[in-house]
C-alpha positions as CSV (number, residue, x, y, z in Angstrom):
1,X,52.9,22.4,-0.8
2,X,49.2,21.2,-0.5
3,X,47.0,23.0,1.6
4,X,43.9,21.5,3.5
5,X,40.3,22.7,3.7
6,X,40.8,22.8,7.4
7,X,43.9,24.8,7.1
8,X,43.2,28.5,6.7
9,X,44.8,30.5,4.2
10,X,44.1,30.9,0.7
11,X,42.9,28.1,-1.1
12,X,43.5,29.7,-5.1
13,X,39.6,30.1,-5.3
14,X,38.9,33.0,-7.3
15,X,35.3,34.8,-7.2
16,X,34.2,35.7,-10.4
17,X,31.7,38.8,-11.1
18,X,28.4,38.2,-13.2
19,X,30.3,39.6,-16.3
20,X,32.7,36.7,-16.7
21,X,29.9,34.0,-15.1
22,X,27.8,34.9,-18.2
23,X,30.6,35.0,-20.3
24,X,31.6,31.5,-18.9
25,X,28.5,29.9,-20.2
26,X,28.2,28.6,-23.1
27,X,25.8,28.8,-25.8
28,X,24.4,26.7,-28.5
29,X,25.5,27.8,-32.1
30,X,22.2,26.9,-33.8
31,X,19.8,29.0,-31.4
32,X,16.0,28.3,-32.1
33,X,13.4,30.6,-31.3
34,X,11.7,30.8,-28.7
35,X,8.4,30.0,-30.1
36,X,9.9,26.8,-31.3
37,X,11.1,26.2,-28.0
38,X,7.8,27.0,-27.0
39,X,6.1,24.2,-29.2
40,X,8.5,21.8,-27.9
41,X,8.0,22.2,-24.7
42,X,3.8,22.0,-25.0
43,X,4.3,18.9,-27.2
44,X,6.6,17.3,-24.4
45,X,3.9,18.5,-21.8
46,X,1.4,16.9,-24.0
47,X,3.2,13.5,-23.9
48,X,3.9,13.5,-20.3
49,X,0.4,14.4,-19.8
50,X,-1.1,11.2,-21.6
51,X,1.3,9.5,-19.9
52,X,0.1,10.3,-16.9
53,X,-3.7,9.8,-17.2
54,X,-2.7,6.8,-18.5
55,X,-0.9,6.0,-15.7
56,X,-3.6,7.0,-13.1
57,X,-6.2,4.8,-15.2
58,X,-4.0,2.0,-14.9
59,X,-4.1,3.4,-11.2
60,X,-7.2,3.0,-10.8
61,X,-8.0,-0.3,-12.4
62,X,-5.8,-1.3,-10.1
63,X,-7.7,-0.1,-7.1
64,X,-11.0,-1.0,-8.2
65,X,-9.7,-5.0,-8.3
66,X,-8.4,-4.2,-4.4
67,X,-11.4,-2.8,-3.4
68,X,-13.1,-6.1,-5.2
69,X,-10.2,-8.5,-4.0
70,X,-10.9,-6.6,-0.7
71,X,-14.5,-6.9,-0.4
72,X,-14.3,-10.3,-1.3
73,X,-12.2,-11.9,1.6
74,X,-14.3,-9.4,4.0
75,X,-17.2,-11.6,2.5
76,X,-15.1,-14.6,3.3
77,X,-13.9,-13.7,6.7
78,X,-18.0,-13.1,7.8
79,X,-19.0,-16.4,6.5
80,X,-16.4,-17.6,8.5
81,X,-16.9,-16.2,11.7
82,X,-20.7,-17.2,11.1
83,X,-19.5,-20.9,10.6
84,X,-17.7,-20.8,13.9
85,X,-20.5,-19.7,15.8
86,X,-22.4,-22.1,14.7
87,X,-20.2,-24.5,15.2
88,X,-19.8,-23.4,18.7
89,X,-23.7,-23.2,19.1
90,X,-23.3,-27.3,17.6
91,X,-21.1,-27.8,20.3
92,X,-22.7,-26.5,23.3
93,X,-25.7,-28.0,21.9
94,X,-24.0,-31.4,22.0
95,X,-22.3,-30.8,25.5
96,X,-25.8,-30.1,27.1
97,X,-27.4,-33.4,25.2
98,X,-24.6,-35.5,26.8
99,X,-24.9,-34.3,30.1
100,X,-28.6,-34.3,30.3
101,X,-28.3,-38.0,29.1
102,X,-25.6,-38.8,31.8
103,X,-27.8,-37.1,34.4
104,X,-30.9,-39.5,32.7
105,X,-28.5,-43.0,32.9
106,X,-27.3,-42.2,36.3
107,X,-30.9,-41.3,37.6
108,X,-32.5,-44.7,35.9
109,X,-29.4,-46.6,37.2
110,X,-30.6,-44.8,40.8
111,X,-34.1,-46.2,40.6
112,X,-33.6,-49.1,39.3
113,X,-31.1,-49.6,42.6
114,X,-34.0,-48.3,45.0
115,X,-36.5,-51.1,43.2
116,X,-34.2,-53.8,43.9
């Protein structure tokens, strides 16, 4: 008979003291020293170290063509909105030319009624 973890009662878990814990571990046959194990460890330090100012150079290099990239379309984006307020300026320009010459036909067109 099976017994569920919802069930209570016992389960056949058995709670082993440090003893047989450290006794259950096992250990390699062909222990270095620890100064070797030392050395190891700094030379795998070492490598993941270069690897990771190479990685923040690469980083960086990275950043520096966003900030260019960036600084660029900023550039882009003024120039733009200058165009389009000179091109509104054109246009209001243009708007008041036309009306001022409508306002000058219809007032020759006027006097040229009254002389008749």
């Amino acid at each position: 008979m099976s017994t569920f973890l919802t069930q209570k009662g016992n389960l056949g878990i058995k709670k082993l003291s440090d003893e047989e814990v450290a006794e259950s571990i096992p250990l390699p046959i062909n222990r270095q020293s620890q100064v070797t194990d030392l050395v190891e460890a700094r030379k795998v330090m070492d490598e993941v170290q270069e690897l990771l100012r190479m990685k923040q150079a690469e980083y960086r290099e990275r950043m520096e063509a966003c900030d260019k990239r960036e600084a660029a379309l900023n550039a882009k984006q003024e120039k733009t909105r200058e165009q389009v307020a000179r091109f509104a300026l054109f246009m209001k320009q243009a708007e008041y030319r036309e009306r001022m010459e409508a306002c000058d036909k219809r007032e020759a067109a006027l006097n040229a009624k009254q002389e008749k």
